[in-house]
N, C-alpha and C positions, 0 to 999 in steps of 0.2 A: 354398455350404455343402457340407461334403462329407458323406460317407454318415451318413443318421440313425440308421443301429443306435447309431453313437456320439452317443448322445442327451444334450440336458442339461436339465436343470431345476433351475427357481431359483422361491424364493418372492417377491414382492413385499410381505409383512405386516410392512413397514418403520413403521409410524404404526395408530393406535389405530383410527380411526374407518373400523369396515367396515362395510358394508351386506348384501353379496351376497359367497358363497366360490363363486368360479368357477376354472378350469382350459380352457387355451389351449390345443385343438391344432396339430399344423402350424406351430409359431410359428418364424420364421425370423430368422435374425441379427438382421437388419436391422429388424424390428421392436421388438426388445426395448427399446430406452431409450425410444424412443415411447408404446410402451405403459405403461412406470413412469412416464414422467410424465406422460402423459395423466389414466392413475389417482388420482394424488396420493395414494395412499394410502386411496382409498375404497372399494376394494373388497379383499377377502384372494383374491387371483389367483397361482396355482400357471402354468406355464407348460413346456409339454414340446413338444420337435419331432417327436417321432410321430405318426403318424396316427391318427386316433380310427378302431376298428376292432375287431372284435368281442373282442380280445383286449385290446386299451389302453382300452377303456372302462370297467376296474377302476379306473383310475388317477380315476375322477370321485365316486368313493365318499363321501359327506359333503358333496357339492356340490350345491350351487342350479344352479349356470348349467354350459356346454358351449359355449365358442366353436369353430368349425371352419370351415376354408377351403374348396374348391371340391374340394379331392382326398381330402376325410376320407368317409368308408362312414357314411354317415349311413340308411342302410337301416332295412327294419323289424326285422331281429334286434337292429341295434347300439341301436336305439332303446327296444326291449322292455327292453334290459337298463337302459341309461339311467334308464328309468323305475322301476324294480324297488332302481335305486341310490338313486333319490328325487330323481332330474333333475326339475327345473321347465321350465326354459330354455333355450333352443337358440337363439343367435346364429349367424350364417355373415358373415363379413368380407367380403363379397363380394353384387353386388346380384341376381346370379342363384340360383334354389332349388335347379334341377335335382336339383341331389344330395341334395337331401333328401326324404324319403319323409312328404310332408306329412299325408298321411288318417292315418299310424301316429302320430304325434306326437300328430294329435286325437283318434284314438280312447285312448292315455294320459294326455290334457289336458295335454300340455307344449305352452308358448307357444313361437312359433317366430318370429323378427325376422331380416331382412336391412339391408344398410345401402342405402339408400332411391337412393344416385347419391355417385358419387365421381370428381371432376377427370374429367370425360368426355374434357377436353382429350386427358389422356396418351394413353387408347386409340387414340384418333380420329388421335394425332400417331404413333404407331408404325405405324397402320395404311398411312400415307401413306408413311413412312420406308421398311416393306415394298417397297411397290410403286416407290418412288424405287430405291433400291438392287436391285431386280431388272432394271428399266427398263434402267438404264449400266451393268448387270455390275460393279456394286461389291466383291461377294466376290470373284469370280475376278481382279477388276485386283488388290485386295490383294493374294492370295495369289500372284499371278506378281509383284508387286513385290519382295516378301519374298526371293524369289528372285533377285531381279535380271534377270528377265525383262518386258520395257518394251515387247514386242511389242503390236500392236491386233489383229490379227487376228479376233480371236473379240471383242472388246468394244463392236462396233457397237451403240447403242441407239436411244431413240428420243425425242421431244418427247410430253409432255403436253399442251400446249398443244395446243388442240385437239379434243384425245381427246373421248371420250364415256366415260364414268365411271358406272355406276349400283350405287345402294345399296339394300340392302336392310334396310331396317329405319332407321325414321327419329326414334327418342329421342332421349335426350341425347345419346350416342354418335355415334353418325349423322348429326345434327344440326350436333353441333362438328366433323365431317367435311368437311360442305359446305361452310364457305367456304376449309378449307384446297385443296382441289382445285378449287373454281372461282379462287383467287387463282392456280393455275398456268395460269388459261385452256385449263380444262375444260369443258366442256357435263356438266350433271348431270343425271342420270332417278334418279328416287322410287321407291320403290314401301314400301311398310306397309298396315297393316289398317285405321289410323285416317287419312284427309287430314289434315295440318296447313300451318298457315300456315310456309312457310320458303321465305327469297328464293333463290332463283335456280337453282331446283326443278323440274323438268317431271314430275308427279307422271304415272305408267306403268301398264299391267299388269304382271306378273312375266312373262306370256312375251315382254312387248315390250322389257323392261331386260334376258332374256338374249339375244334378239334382235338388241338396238343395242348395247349396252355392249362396250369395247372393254377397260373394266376392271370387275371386279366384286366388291363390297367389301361382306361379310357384317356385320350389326350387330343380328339377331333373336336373343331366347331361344330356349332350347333348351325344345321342348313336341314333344308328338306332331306336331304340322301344321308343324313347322319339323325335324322331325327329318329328315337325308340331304333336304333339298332338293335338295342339289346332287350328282344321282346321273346315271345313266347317259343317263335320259330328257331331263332338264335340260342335260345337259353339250353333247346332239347339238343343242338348240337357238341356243347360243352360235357366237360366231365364230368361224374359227381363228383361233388363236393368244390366245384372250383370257387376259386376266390376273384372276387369282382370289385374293382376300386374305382370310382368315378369320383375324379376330381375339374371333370369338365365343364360339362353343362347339365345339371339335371336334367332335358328333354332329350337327353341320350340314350336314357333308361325309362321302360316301361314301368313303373314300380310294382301296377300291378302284377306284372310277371313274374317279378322278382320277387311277390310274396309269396306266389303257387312255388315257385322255384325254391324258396325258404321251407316252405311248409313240405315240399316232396324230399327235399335234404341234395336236391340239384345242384341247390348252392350250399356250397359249406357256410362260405364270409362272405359279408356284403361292408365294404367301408366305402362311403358318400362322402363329400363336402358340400357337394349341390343337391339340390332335391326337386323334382319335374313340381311341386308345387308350392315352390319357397316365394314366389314375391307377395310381399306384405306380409311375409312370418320371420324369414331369417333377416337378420342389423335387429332385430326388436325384442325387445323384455315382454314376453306375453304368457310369464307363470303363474299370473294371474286371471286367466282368461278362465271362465267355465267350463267355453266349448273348445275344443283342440281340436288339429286337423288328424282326422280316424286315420288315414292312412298311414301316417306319420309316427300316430302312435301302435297303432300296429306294429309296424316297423321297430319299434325301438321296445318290444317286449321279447326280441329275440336277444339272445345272450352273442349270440354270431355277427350281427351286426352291428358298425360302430357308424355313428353320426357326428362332424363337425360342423358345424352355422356359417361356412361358404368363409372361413378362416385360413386356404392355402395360400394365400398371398400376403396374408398377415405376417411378415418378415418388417425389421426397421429397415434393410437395405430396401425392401420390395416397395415399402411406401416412401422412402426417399427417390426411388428412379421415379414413382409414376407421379410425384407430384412435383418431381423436376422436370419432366417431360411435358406435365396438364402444361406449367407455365411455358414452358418454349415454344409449346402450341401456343399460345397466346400471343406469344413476342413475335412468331413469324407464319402467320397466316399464309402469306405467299408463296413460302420455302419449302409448307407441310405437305403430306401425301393426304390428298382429301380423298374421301370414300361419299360419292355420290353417285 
């Protein structure tokens, strides 16, 4: 999608029978037919690809509901206002809150729903993709083929088979993780707050999974006690060269740690989806910007490191559940698990 200033919106009060007048932010191409037909026409949903933000939250004026994605300013000003417009409702398409400012919600009595789990698979499958493609130097073989450069030199990589793999964080996400990496003839280490039952698991400490893990693949929410785990302290316990995949939440990672860790050869690979300073950079075309974010780009002058634009959930199945799910939030208010 290219830059949002050129915004569009479009109504859906194609058919008679509404229930809820809601308004979609962040709503992106690739969601739109989804969403109208998911709807069927039962709710009156306005839909705009702005971000909800202290300024676009005029645009919810006469509205019950406020759907928003991970990168919309859900704070306590945007929310004050929200509720001052006569917002009830606050959806987020997405299963983590972080961004939302949940005590401001309850003390305005707006109900606030996530969607509960969605195709854990996709994540779980980019996460691996990540670390495959850093493994045998996938980008840089593309990119010197393109060229007609067929040299190896630099594309020596290495077998998983083998490896030692640990994850942290072991939901859904996490979960559909493990048998993709133990089917490469991986050894797996655990680590989470709860023990669960899951084969083929050697549940850990966290300083024994930075310790052994020769890869290491993030899959915790973003809370105070998960915030920058993976910082300066954490990074010196790891091995060299280890391989690090965050497809969580960018405030999981330090980044600047992780470019001392780059530059010392601490870390061998670094694959991201998320970035600790992506809102208002990744959903946006900004190749035309002058000034780009320094860290960022730093970051992506290392040949070891790969970056996707917060695209693991980008699956058809993945946005068919979440935006089957936005609407049955809609349809049953009363039925849903509200998070206030």
């Amino acid at each position: 999608m290219h830059n949002q200033l050129a915004s569009f919106e479009w109504s859906a009060t194609l058919y008679n029978s509404k229930f809820m007048k809601a308004i979609f932010y962040s709503t992106k191409l690739v969601e739109k037919n989804l969403l109208i037909k998911a709807n069927r026409g039962k709710h009156d949903i306005t839909f705009l690809s702005e971000t909800l933000n202290t300024d676009t939250c005029k645009y919810a004026k006469e509205k019950d509901a406020v759907i928003v994605f991970t990168n919309d300013d859900v704070t306590a000003p945007v929310i004050n206002k929200l509720a001052a417009l006569g917002i009830k409702y606050i959806v987020t398409r997405s299963v983590g809150m972080d961004h939302i400012n949940l005590e401001a919600a309850k003390k305005q009595g707006i109900k606030v729903a996530n969607i509960p789990a969605y195709s854990p698979q996709a994540i779980a499958e980019h996460a691996v993709a990540l670390a495959l493609a850093l493994s045998r130097h996938l980008i840089q073989a593309d990119q010197q083929c393109r060229v007609f450069n067929f040299c190896l030199d630099k594309l020596t990589g290495f077998n998983f088979y083998g490896k030692t793999v640990g994850l942290i964080g072991l939901g859904h996400i996490g979960a559909a993780t493990v048998p993709i990496f133990h089917g490469l003839g991986c050894k797996i280490l655990g680590y989470d707050t709860q023990t669960k039952d899951i084969k083929n698991v050697e549940w850990v400490s966290l300083d024994t999974l930075y310790r052994k893990s020769d890869v290491i693949s993030l899959h915790v929410p973003l809370n105070s006690e998960t915030r920058y785990m993976i910082n300066e302290n954490t990074i010196r316990k790891m091995k060299k060269g280890v391989m690090i995949i965050n497809t969580g939440r960018g405030d999981l990672i330090k980044t600047t740690a992780t470019l001392e860790g780059l530059k010392s050869g601490k870390i061998g690979y670094l694959g991201i989806d998320v970035y600790e300073f992506e809102k208002g950079l990744f959903f946006e075309d900004h190749e035309a910007d002058e000034v780009r974010d320094p860290i960022l780009s730093e970051l992506l002058k290392y040949p070891n490191v790969l970056i996707s634009p917060h695209q693991a959930f980008l699956t058809n199945e993945a946005l068919h559940e979440i935006v089957t799910q936005t609407i049955k939030i809609l349809n049953r208010w009363d039925r849903v698990s509200i998070k206030i």
